[in-house]
N, C-alpha and C positions, 0 to 999 in steps of 0.2 A: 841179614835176614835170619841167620842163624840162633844170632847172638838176641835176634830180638824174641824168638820163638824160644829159649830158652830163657831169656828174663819173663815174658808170660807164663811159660810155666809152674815158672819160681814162684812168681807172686801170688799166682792162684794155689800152690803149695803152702804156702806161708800165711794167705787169710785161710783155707779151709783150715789148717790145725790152730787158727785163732774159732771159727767156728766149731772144732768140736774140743777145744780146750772149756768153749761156754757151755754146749748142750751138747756135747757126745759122749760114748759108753762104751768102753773096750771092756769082753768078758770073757771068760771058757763058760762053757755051759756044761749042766750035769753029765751030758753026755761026753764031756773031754774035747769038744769043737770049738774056736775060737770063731767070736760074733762084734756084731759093730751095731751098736748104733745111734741114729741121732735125732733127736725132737725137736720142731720148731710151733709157734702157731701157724695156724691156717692163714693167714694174712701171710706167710712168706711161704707158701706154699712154690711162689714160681722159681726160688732160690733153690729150694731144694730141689726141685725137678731139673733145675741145671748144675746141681749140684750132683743128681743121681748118672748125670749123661754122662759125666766125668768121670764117677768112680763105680757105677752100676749100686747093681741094689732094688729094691722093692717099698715101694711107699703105700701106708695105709694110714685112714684114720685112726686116732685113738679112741677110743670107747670110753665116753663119756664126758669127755676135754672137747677143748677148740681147737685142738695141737693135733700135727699131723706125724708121722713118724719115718724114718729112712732106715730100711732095714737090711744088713748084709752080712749072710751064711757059709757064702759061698768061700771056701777058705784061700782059694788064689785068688779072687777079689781081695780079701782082710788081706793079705803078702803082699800086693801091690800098694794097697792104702797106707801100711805100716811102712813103708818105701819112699812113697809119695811125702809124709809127714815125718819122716824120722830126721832130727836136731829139729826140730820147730817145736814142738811139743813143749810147755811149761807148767801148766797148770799142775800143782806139785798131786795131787787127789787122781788127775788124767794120766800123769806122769808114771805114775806103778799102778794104774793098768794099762798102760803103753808097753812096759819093762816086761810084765805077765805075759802080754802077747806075742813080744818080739822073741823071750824066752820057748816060747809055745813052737815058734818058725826057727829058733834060732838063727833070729834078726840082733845082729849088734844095736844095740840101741845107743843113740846118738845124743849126745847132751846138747840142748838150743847155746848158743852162743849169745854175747848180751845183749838185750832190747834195744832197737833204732827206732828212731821212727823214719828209717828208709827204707819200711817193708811192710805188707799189706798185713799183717800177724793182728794188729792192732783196729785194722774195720773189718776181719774176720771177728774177731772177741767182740764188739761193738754192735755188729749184725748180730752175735748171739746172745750177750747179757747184757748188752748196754742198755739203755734208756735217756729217749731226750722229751723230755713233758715240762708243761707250764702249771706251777702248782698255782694255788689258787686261796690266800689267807683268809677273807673275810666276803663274805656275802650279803647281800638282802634276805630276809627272813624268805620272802614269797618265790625265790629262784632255790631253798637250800634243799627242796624237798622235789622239785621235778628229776625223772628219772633217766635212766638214758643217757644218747649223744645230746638228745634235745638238752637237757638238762646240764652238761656239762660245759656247751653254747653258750648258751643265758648266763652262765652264772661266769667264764670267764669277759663274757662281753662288760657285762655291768661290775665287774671287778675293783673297778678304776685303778687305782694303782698299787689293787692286795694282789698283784700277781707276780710272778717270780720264774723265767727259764731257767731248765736247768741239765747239766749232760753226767751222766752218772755209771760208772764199771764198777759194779760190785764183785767181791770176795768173802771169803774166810780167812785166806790167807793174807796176810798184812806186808811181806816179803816182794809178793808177788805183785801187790797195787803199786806198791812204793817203785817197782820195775817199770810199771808204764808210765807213773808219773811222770820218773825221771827220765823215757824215751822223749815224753811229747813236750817234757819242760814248759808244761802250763799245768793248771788245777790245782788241787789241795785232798789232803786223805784226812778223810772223815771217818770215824768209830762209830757203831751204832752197838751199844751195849744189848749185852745178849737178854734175850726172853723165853724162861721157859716152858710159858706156856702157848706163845703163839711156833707160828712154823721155822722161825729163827732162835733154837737154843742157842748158840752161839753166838760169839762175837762179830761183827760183819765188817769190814771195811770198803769204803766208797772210794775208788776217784771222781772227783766232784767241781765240775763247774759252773760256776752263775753269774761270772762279771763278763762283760763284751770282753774284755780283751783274751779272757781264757778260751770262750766260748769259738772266737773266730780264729783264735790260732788252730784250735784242734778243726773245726769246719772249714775253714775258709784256705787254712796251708797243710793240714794231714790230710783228712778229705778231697780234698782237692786234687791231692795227688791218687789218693788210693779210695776210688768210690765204694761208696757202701751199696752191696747189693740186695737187701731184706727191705723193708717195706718203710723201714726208719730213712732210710734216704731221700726220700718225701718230707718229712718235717726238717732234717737238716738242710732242704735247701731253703728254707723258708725262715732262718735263722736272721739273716740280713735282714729280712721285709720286720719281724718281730722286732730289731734294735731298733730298727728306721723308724718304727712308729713311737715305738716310746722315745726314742731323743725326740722325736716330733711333738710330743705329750698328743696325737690324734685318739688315746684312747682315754684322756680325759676333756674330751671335747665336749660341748655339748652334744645329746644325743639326737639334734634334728640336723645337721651339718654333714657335710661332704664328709669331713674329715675322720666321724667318729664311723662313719659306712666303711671308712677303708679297715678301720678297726675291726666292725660285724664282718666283713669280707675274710680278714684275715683270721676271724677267730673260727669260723663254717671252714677254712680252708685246713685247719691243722687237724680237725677230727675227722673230715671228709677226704 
């Protein structure tokens, strides 16, 4: 019993500092106090409210955003956080303001040891900057212009087969992608060359999946073991029913047939 209330711990230690490795923010503020904090959307709002029961803190909206925020001041709150997540910590950006912090308490800081994938670190980062979407190539002129979910509906329902799943961990850091890769030994890293005019001046690196077989190893045997708790764990489980239909080809059925409804079903199902 022990030993299993101390493996739970772990693991919820080792996805939170995948979660604020994505969206967390270690600082001193002007006033010389060390602060924490972490943003998600309003869609996973129930994550961070179990996520605040754990480490305390204060959640408010953001002004102006859809994103909510986890905020904590309180400086033996940050001491135990810094506690809780120290050798997990990787994100090299996270990483020295971890270092800042620990300095701040004169906390040893702990260097992670190398990536598995026999530890939750991986659907902590996942729950925070991952993404799993069905993009969407080519359209009918009369679907390209509706707005919305409506809009989004339509256009991959009648898609026929310009559509494409796909499961994606971005970075800056190229080091660092290449470490999950090679935990989950599936995907491929992908470069997206830098722009500097849009919000990405930099180089960005993707781990990137879109074949079934990538797809279900990181779903179907990481996931599996290590559930994702943000609002994305809803479309991941919906992955299976997504391959089923296309080896079935039901979404180039005709569109009065049983077959192409299981398609309209499934396509209301993944934005709903």
């Amino acid at each position: 019993m022990l030993k299993k209330s101390y493996n739970d711990k772990h693991q919820f230690n080792t996805w939170l500092a995948g979660v604020i490795d994505g969206d967390g923010y270690f600082y001193i503020s002007t006033a010389g106090l060390a602060q924490f904090e972490l943003t998600t959307g309003v869609e996973d709002e129930r994550m961070l409210l179990n996520i605040k029961a754990t480490i305390g803190g204060i959640i408010r909206p953001r002004a102006g955003a859809r994103a909510i925020r986890l905020r904590i001041h309180k400086q033996e709150l940050i001491r135990n956080l810094l506690h809780r997540v120290n050798g997990h910590i990787r994100n090299p950006k996270r990483w020295s303001q971890f270092v800042k912090l620990c300095n701040h308490f004169t906390v040893d800081p702990k260097k992670a040891h190398p990536l598995t994938n026999n530890c939750a670190y991986i659907a902590g980062l996942f729950d925070a900057d991952g993404s799993v979407s069905i993009s969407v190539s080519r359209v009918a002129a009369e679907y390209s212009t509706i707005a919305g979910v409506e809009g989004k509906i339509l256009r991959l329902i009648h898609s026929r087969g310009h559509n494409q799943l796909s499961l994606k961990i971005s970075s800056s850091f190229k080091q660092y992608v290449i470490e999950i890769q090679r935990a989950l030994g599936c995907g491929t890293i992908v470069e997206q060359a830098s722009n500097k005019s849009s919000r990405h001046p930099h180089v960005i690196y993707h781990w990137h999946c879109s074949n079934r077989e990538d797809c279900f190893g990181f779903a179907c045997v990481y996931i599996n073991q290590f559930c994702l708790r943000s609002s994305k764990q809803k479309r991941m489980l919906l992955l299976g029913k997504y391959f089923e239909i296309k080896q079935k080809k039901y979404h180039l059925s005709n569109p009065n047939t049983c077959q192409f409804l299981v398609w309209q079903k499934f396509c209301k199902q993944w934005f709903y």
